[in-house]
N, C-alpha and C positions, 0 to 999 in steps of 0.2 A: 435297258432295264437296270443295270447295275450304277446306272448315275442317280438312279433316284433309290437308291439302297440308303439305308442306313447304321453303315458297318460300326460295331462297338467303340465307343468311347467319343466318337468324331462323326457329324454328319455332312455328306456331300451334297450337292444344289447344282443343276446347271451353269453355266454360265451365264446365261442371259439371266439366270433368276440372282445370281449372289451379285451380278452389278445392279440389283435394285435394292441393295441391301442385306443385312443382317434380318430384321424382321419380314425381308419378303423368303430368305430363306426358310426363317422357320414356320410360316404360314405356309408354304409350297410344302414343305414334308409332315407338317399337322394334315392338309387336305388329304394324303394317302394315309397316314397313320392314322387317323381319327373321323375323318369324313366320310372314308369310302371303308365300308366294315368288310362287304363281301370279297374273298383274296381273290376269286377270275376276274372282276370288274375290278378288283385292285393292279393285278396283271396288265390285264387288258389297255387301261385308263394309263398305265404307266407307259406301255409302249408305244400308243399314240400320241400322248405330250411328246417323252423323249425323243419321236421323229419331227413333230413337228418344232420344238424348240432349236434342233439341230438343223433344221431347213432353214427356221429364222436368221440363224447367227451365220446363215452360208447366205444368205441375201441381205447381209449386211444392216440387219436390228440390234441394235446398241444393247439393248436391254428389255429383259420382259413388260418395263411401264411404256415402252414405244412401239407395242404391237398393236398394227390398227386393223381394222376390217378388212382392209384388201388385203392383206396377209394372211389373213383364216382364209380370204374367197380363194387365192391364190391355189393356197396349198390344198383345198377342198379339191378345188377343182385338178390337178394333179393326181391327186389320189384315187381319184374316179377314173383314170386311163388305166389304171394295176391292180383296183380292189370292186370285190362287188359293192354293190347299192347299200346293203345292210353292214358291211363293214366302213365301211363311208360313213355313213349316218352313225355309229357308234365312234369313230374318232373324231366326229362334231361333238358329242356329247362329252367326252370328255374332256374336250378344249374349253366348252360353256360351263361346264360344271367348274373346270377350273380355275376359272376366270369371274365365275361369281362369286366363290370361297373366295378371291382375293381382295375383289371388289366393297367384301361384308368386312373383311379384315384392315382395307384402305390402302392397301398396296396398289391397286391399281384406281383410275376415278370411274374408268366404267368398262363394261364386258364387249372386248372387239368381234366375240363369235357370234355375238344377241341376234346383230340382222342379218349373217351366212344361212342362207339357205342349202341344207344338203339336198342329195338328187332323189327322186322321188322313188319311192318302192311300195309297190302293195300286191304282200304274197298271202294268196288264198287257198296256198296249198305247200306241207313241207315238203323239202326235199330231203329228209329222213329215210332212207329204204328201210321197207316194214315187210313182216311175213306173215302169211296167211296162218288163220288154225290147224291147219294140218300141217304146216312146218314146222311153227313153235310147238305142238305135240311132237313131233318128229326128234325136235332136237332135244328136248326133257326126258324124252324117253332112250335117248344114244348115248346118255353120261353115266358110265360106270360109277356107279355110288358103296362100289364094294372098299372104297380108300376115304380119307376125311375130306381129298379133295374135290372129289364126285362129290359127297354132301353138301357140301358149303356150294360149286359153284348152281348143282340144280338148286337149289336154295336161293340163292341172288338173283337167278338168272325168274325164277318163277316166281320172285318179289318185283322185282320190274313189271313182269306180264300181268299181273294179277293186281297188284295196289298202285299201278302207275308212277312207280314212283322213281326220280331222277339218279343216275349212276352216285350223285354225289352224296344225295342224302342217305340212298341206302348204305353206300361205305361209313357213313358217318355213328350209325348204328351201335347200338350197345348191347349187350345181352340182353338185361332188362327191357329194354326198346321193344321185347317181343311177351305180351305179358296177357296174363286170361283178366276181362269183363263176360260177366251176364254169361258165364258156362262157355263162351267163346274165344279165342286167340285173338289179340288184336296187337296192330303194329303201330311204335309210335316214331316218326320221319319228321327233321329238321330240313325243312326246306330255304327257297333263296330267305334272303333276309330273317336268317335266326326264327321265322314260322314254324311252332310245333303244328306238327298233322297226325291224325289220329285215322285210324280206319278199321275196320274188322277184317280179318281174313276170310278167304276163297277157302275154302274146304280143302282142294289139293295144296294150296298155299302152306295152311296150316299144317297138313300132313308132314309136307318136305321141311319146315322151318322145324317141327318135333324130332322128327328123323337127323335134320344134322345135330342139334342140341343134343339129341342121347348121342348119338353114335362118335361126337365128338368130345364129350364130357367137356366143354366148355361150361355148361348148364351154372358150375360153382364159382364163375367170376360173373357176377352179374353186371361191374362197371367197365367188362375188357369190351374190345370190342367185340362184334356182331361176327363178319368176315375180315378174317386173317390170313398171311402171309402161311405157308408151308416151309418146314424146316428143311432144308438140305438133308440129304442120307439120309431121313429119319420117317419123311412122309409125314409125320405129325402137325397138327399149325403151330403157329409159334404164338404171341403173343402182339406183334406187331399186324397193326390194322392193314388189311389190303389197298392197297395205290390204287387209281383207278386207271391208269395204264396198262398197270399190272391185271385189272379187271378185262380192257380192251383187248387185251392180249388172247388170255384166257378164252374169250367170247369165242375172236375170230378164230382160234385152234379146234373147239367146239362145234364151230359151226362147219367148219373143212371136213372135219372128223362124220360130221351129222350128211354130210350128202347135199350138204345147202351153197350154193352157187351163187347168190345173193350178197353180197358185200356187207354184213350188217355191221353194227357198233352196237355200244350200250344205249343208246338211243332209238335204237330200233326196236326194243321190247315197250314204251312209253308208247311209241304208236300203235305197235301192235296190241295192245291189251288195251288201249281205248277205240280203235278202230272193229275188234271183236266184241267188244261190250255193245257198241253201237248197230253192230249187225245184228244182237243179239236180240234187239229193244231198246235197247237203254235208253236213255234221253239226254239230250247235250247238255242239257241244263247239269241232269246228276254227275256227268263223265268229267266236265268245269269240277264241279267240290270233290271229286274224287283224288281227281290231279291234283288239287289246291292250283287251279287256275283262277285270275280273277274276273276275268270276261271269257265268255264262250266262244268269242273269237278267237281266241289264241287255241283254243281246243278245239275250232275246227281244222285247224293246221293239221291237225295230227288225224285226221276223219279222213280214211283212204277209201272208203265205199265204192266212191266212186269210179277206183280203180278198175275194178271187176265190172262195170256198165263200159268204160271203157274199152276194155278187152274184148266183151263179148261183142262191141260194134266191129271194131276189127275183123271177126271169124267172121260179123255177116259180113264184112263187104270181101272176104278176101272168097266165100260160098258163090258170087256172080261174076268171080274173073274166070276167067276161063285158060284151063293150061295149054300150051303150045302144042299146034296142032289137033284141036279140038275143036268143033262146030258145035252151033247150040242146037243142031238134032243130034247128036252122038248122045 
C-alpha cells in the first residue's frame, strides 16, 4: 500500500511502472488520485495492483508495457487457492480498470486483463449475521442513555435499523444532516459514489436522534459532525468525528453487554432493518430506494425471511426423530 502513496514533495511508482517511464508513472498515480474517488475501492484497488505488480517483477516482467494475458490468468488463478470468489473477482477489476486508464492515456497499446476470466460466483443470500426484532429491541433498549455516550450510540445504532443506512455514510453525517420537511425529521446520508439520500424518519428514530441532539447540546454546531469521539476523563464528545472501527468496536461491547450471542457488526443493522421492513409488508421494490440500492437484487442479499422457514423446517424434522431408547408406541 505504501508504494503507491504519495508522500510530500516526491512521488513514488512501482517498479515495473517507473521502467515504462516518467509518464506511465504519472498516469499510474492520476488512476488513484483522480479516477478512483471512493477511498475503500481506493484502498482496496491499491492492494491488489501492489500484490500483483510485485508477483510480476518476481516472475521476471521487465516492465508494466510487457504484461500479457497469461500473467493476469496466471496470478488470477493463484489467488483463487487463498481468497474467496468475490475477493478474486474484485482484484480482476482492479487490474482491468488499471490497465484501461493506461491504455486511454497510451502507456500501454492494450488491456492484458480484457480476456481473464475470474471464477464464477452467484450469491443469493448475504452472509451478513442479522438479528431478529426482538433482539435489535433488546439491544436499544440495554444502552444506558443517562451519559452522551448512551445517546449518541442508541442514536447510530437506531439510524442503521430504521433508514438503512451504511456504517460509512451515517459516520459521514453532520448535524444539519438531520433536518425537519412537511412537520417531520428527515435524514440526509452520502452514500457510495458522493450519492445524496434523503429519507424521513421512523417515529422512534426521530425520538432518539431529538434525544441525543438536546441531551448533547451539539444541536449549535450545525457543520460538526453527527457522531463524535468521547473525550477522555470528561465523558463529554469532543469534536472529532467517530472512526468506524471505533463504531465496531462500540457495537460489539453493546451487543455482549445486551445478552446477544450473535457475532454482529455495523452491517448487521442494514440487514436487519430491511429484513423486518420486509416481514412487515414492505415491498422490495420500496426497501431497493430505501437502501439507495440500484437493482433489487442486491437487496435481496440482505432479505433473511427465509431464515425463519428455515429453522422451522429444522424443528419439524427434528419432532419425527425419536430419542434413544424410545418406540414409536411410547
Amino acid at each position: 500500500m505504501s508504494r503507491l502513496a504519495v508522500p510530500a514533495g516526491r512521488s513514488t511508482v512501482p517498479a515495473l511502472v517507473a521502467e515504462a517511464g516518467e509518464r506511465a508513472g504519472i498516469r499510474f498515480l492520476e488512476f488513484f488520485a483522480s479516477n478512483v474517488r471512493n477511498w475503500n475501492t481506493r484502498r482496496a484497488y491499491a492492494h491488489a495492483v501492489s500484490e500483483f505488480l510485485t508477483w510480476c517483477a518476481q516472475a521476471g516482467v521487465p516492465s508494466i508495457t510487457a504484461v500479457q494475458p497469461l500473467h493476469v490468468a496466471a496470478w488470477i488463478e493463484l489467488q483463487t487457492q487463498t481468497h474467496s470468489a468475490p475477493t478474486v473477482k474484485q482484484h480482476l477489476a482492479a487490474i482491468r480498470h488499471l490497465f484501461d486508464w493506461l491504455v486511454i492515456g497510451h502507456v500501454v497499446p492494450h488491456n492484458p486483463a480484457a480476456s481473464v476470466r475470474g471464477p464464477s460466483h452467484a450469491a443469493k443470500k448475504g452472509k451478513t449475521p442479522v438479528l431478529d426484532a426482538t433482539e435489535a429491541r433488546q439491544l436499544l433498549d440495554s444502552i444506558d442513555v443517562s451519559t452522551p455516550a448512551g445517546l449518541r450510540d442508541r442514536a447510530l445504532i437506531a439510524l442503521m435499523v430504521f433508514s438503512f443506512a451504511r456504517i460509512g455514510a451515517a459516520l459521514a453525517m453532520r448535524v444539519d444532516d438531520v433536518y425537519v420537511q412537511h412537520r417531520r425529521s428527515w435524514v440526509r446520508l452520502r452514500e457510495k459514489g458522493g450519492k445524496r439520500h434523503e429519507m424521513p424518519c421512523h417515529h422512534t428514530l426521530e425520538a432518539y436522534l431529538h434525544a441525543y441532539l438536546e441531551g448533547t447540546d451539539i444541536g449549535g454546531d450545525p457543520k460538526g459532525a453527527l457522531f463524535r469521539t468521547v473525550r477522555r476523563g470528561t465523558g463529554q464528545l469532543s469534536e472529532t468525528p467517530l472512526p468506524q472501527a471505533n463504531a465496531y468496536a462500540m457495537v460489539r461491547r453493546r451487543a455482549i453487554a445486551a445478552g446477544i450471542g450473535t457475532k454482529i457488526g455495523n452491517h448487521t443493522f442494514r440487514a436487519t432493518g430491511i429484513t423486518a421492513y420486509l416481514k412487515n409488508g414492505g415491498t422490495l421494490e420500496n426497501a431497493a430506494t430505501m437502501a439507495n440500492h440500484a437493482s433489487t437484487r442486491t437487496t435481496q442479499l440482505y432479505d433473511r425471511r427465509h431464515d425463519d422457514i428455515s429453522l422451522d423446517e429444522v424443528e419439524r424434522d427434528s419432532a419425527v426423530i425419536l430419542e434413544p431408547g424410545l418406540s414409536a408406541n411410547d
